[in-house]
N, C-alpha and C positions, 0 to 999 in steps of 0.2 A: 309408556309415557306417564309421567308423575299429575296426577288428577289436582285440577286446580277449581276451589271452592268458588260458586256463583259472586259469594260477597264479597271475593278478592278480583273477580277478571276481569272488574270498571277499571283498573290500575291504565295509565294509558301507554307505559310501555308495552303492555302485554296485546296490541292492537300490531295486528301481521302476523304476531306467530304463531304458531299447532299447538292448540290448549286439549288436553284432555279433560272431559267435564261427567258427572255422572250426579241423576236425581230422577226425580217422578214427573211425571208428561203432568202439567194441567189441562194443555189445550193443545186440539192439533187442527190444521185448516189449510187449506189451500186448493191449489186447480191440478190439470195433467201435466203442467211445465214444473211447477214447485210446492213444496209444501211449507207451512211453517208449524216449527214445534214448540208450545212457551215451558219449557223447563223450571224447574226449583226444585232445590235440593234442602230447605231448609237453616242455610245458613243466614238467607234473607228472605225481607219481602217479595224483593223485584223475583220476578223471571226470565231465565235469559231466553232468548229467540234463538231458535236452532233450526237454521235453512237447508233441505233438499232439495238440491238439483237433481228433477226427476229421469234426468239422461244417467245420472247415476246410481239411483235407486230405482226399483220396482215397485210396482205395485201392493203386490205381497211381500216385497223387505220391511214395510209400511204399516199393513193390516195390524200386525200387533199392536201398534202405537197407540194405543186409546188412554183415555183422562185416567189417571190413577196409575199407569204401568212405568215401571222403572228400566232406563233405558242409559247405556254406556254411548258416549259419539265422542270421534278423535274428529278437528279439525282446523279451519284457520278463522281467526279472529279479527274480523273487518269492521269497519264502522259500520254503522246500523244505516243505511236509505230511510227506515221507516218513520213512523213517528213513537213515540213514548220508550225507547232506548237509545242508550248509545252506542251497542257495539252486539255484534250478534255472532254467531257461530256457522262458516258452511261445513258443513259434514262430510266429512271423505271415508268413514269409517262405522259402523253402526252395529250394537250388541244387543241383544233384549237380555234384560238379568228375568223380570217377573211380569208377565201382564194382567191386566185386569178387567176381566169380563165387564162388558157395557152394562149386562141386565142383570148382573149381583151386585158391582161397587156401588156401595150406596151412596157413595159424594161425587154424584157427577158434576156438570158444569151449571150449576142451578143455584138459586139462592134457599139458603137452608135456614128452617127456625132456631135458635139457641138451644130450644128443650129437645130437638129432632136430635141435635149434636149433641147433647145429654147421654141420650140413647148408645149412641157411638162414641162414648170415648178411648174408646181403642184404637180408632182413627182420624177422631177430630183434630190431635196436632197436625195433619197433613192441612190442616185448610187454612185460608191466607189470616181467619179469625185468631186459630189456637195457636200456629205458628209465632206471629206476633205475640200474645200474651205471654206464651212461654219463655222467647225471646227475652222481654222487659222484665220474666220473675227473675232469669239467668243475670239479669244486669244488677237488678235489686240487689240479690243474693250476695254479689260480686262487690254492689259499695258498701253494703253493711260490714263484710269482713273487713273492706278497707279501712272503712273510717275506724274502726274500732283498734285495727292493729297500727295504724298511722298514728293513731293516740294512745296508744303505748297498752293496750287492753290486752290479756290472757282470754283465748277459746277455752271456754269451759264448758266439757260436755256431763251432764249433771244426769243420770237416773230416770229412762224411762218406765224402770217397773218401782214402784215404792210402795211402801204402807201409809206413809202422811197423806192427809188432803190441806195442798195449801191454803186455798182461801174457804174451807167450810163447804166449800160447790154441795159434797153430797152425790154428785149423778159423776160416779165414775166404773171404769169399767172394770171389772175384776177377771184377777189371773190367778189362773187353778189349773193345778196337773189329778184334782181330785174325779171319781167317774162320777160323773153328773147322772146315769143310773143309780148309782147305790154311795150315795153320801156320809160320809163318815158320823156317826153323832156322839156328844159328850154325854154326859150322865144328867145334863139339864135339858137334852134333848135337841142343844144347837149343834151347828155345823161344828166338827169335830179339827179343827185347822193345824192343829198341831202332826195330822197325819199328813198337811198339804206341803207343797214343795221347799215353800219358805217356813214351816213352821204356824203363819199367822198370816190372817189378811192379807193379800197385797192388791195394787191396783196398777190400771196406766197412769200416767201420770197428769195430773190438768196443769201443772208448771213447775219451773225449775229452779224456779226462784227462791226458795227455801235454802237448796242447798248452795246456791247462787251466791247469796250471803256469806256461806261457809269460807268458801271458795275466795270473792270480795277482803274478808276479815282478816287473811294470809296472803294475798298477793294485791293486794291493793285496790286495783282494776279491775275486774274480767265480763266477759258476758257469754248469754248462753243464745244458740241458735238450733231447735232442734224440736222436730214434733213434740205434739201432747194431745189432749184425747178427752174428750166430754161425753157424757152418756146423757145430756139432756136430749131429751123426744121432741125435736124443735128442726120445724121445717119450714123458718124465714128465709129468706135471700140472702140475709146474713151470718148463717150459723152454720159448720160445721163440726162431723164428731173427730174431724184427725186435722189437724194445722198444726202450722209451725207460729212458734214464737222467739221474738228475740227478746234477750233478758238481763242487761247490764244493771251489775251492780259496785258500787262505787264507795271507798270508804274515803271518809273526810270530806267528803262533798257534797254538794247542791244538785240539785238536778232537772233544774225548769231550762237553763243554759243548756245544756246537754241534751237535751229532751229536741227544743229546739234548731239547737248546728245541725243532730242527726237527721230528724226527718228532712230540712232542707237540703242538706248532702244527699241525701239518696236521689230526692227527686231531681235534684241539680244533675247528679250523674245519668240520670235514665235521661233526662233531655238532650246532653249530650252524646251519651253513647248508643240509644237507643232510637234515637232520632224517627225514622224512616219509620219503625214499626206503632209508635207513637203516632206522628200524622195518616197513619193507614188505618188506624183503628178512631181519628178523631173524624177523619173522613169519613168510616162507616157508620158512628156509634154518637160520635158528642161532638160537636161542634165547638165547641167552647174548650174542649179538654185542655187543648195547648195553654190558651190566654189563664186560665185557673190552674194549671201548673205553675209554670212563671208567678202568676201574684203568689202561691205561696213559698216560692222562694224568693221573691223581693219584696216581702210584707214583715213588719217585725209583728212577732204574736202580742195580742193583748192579754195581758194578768189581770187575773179576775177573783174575786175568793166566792167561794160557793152561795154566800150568803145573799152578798150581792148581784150575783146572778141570779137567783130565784125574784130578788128584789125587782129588776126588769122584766123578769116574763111577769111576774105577780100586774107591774102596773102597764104593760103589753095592750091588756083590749083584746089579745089575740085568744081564739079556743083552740084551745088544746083536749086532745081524745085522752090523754092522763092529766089528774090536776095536779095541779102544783105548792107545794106548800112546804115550809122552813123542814127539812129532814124528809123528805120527797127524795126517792132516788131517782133522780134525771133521766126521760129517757131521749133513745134519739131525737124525738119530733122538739124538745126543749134544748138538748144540745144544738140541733142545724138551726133553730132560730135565732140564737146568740148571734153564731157564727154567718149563716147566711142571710138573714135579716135586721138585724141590730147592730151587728158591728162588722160585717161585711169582711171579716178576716177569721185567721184562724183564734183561739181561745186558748190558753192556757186555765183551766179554772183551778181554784184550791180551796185547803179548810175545808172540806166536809164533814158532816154530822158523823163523830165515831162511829153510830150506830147502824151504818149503811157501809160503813167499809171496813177492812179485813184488822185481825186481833195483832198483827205486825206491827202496824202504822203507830207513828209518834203521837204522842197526844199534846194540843195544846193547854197553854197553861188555862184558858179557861173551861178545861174539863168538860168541855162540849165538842170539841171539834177534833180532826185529826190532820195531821201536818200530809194530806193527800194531795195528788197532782194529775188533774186529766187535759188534754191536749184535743182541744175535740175540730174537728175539721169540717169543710165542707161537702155537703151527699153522704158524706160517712157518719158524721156525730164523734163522737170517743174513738181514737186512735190508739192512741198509747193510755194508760193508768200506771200512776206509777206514786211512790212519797218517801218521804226520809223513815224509815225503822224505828221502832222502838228501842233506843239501845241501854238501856236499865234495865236491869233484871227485875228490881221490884216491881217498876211498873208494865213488865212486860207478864212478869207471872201472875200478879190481879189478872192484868185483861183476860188470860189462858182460864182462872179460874174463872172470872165472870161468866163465857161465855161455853162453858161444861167439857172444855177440851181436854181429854186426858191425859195427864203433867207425865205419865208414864213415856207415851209414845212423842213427847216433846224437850226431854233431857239432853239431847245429843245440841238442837238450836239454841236451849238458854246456855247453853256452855260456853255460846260465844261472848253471853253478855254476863257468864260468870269470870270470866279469863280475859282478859286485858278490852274488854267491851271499847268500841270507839263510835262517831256519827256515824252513819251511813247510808246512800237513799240507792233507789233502784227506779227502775220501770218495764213493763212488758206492752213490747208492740206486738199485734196479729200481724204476722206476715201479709195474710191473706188481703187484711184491710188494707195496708199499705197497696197489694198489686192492683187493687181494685180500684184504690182512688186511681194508681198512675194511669191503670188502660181505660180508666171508664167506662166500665162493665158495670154493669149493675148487680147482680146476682155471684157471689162468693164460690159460688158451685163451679164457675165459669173461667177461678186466676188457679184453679190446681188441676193436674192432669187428669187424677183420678178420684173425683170428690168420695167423702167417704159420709153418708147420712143416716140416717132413720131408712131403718128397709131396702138400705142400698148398699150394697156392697160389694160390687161387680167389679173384674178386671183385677 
């Protein structure tokens, strides 16, 4: 019999007849006339209830069934008697695939701390926590592609190993097939790189959005969706060293609209598609979560330019643990004030001070500012950064020279703005921050299977 997924067998035709179902026991309970078993298999939240009539099982057909053990049952699909389902399973058939010792599985039926499941993420997606999160990254993942291909966008997948550093970061990890015992050296006495696999340097990469542009400059539209890698030594709630980003860029165009439709499109789709696993995690975790989804997709963002937002926190009253002052690089505690105390919506800000943002960015005509774009949201701060490009050569190669970049390893980018240069802007969302705002997790370690940090790097 052809196995039918938990989060298909609410259908109400499928009520009377022989459903074949297979997943991992959460719970099992009952007397000597019956048993009940709460099943999930992962397709959903709910678990379905799988009844033994104990005239037809044993005792010992039974004993394996414990929380965590994976279990095959043929039978018929009836309405549910109970209360919190509507349709349950009697069993006329029973297979153990795997079971699971009571006094080793470490996720019994108990309430588990978030950092305990840290420990265990090689098994944390079985619990009703990760299951859900993973769930909503799957949907996430799902409308980003949409919205992107629905609007006519090229998948561009752009170079995880390169020699460039996009924005200056500096803390990136490097890749060598050199023997880290006996290192190659030149006659100046450095690392000898012309003996390594690429010839020179290379690193992971911290974004994609360099070659993004390239890519942008010849087909119009495209974006990129695909890990990247920071070597900073930072162990906030919000930092990892391996996440994904998404990364459109767009020639002849604006990009605060854009910025915009996107994030409320995603969120829009996870509300709908995601529904179930969204109210199970606002039930455990945020109360509010739902009602603060919703307003930011029935809110229009407010535009703000940088300057004027320093202007409100400056005459705020409010302390702040960093001060604030005109060319201050914002940090979250000034971003969530905007947005969660001042203007009680999300923020679009712009024009910031050149000198806090990357050597790309357009410059305005009063030679203080750059044509930047950050989107900064609630509980999160800065979601997306993103601005229109530099698309002048000359004044893209001043900036390159100001700022000590070597014109060598940057010949291939100005070539854009040597050969038929056009506008163009971009933005980079964390994946991660988007899954965070939707499940309202607090902690970034918590929206990816297997966080990758400082000192950790297990699984």
């Amino acid at each position: 019999m052809k196995r039918t997924k938990i989060s298909e067998i609410w259908a109400p035709e499928l009520i009377g007849t022989d459903v074949c179902v297979k997943g991992w026991v959460r719970t099992r309970r009952g007397n000597k006339h019956v048993q009940f078993v709460a099943l999930n298999d992962g397709s959903t939240i709910k678990n379905l209830q799988i009844v033994f009539d104990m005239e037809k099982f044993s005792d010992e057909d039974l004993k394996p069934i414990t929380t965590g053990a994976s279990i095959h049952v043929e039978g018929k699909l009836v309405e549910s008697q109970g209360k919190g389902q509507t349709a349950e399973v009697q069993a006329e058939t029973l297979e153990i695939y795997g079971t699971a010792d009571p006094e080793t599985y470490p996720l019994q039926k108990k309430g588990h701390t978030l950092e305990f499941l840290r420990e265990k993420a090689h098994l944390r997606p079985r619990t009703n926590t990760f299951g859900a999160v993973l769930r909503i990254r799957h949907t996430l993942a799902y409308a980003i592609h949409k919205f992107f291909n629905d609007r006519g966008f090229f998948y561009l997948n752009t170079p995880l190993i390169t020699s460039s550093d996009c924005e200056g970061a500096g803390a990136m990890f490097q890749v060598t097939t050199l023997d880290l015992n006996d290192i190659p050296k030149n006659e100046e006495g450095k690392v000898d790189y012309s003996q390594d696999f690429f010839g020179k340097p290379a690193s992971l990469t911290v974004s994609g959005q360099l070659e993004g542009e390239l890519g942008a400059t010849a087909l119009g539209a495209i974006y990129t969706f695909g890990p990247t890698f920071r070597a900073e030594n930072s162990n906030t709630p919000r930092h990892l060293s391996e996440f994904w980003m998404i990364e459109p860029e767009v020639a002849f165009n604006d990009n605060m609209e854009l910025a915009e439709d996107f994030i409320k499109y995603c969120v829009s789709y996870a509300l709908e598609h995601a529904a179930d696993d969204i109210e199970f995690l606002a039930k455990m975790y945020d109360e509010d979560l739902v009602e603060r989804l919703k307003s930011v997709v029935n809110t229009e963002f407010v535009r703000l330019t940088y300057t004027e937002g320093v202007k409100i926190l400056e005459e705020s009253g409010h302390k702040f643990e960093f001060p604030v002052y005109w060319g201050a690089d914002l940090q979250s505690e000034h971003e969530r004030f905007l947005v969660e105390e001042h203007f009680k919506r999300p923020v679009i800000l712009t024009d910031y001070p050149k000198e806090i943002k990357a050597f790309y960015m357009k410059q305005n005509e009063d030679g203080k500012t750059v044509r930047a774009m950050d989107v900064l949201f609630p509980k999160i701060g800065e979601i997306i950064g993103g601005s229109e490009r530099e698309e002048s050569y000359e004044k893209l190669s001043q900036r390159i020279e100001e700022l000590n970049i070597p014109m060598k390893d940057m010949w291939w980018y100005l070539d854009t703005r040597r050969f038929g240069t056009v506008p163009h802007s971009g933005f980079g969302l964390g994946f991660e921050r988007l899954v965070l705002f939707v499940t309202g997790m607090t902690n970034i370690r918590d929206v990816i299977a297997f966080p990758r940090t400082p000192g950790n790097c297990e699984f």
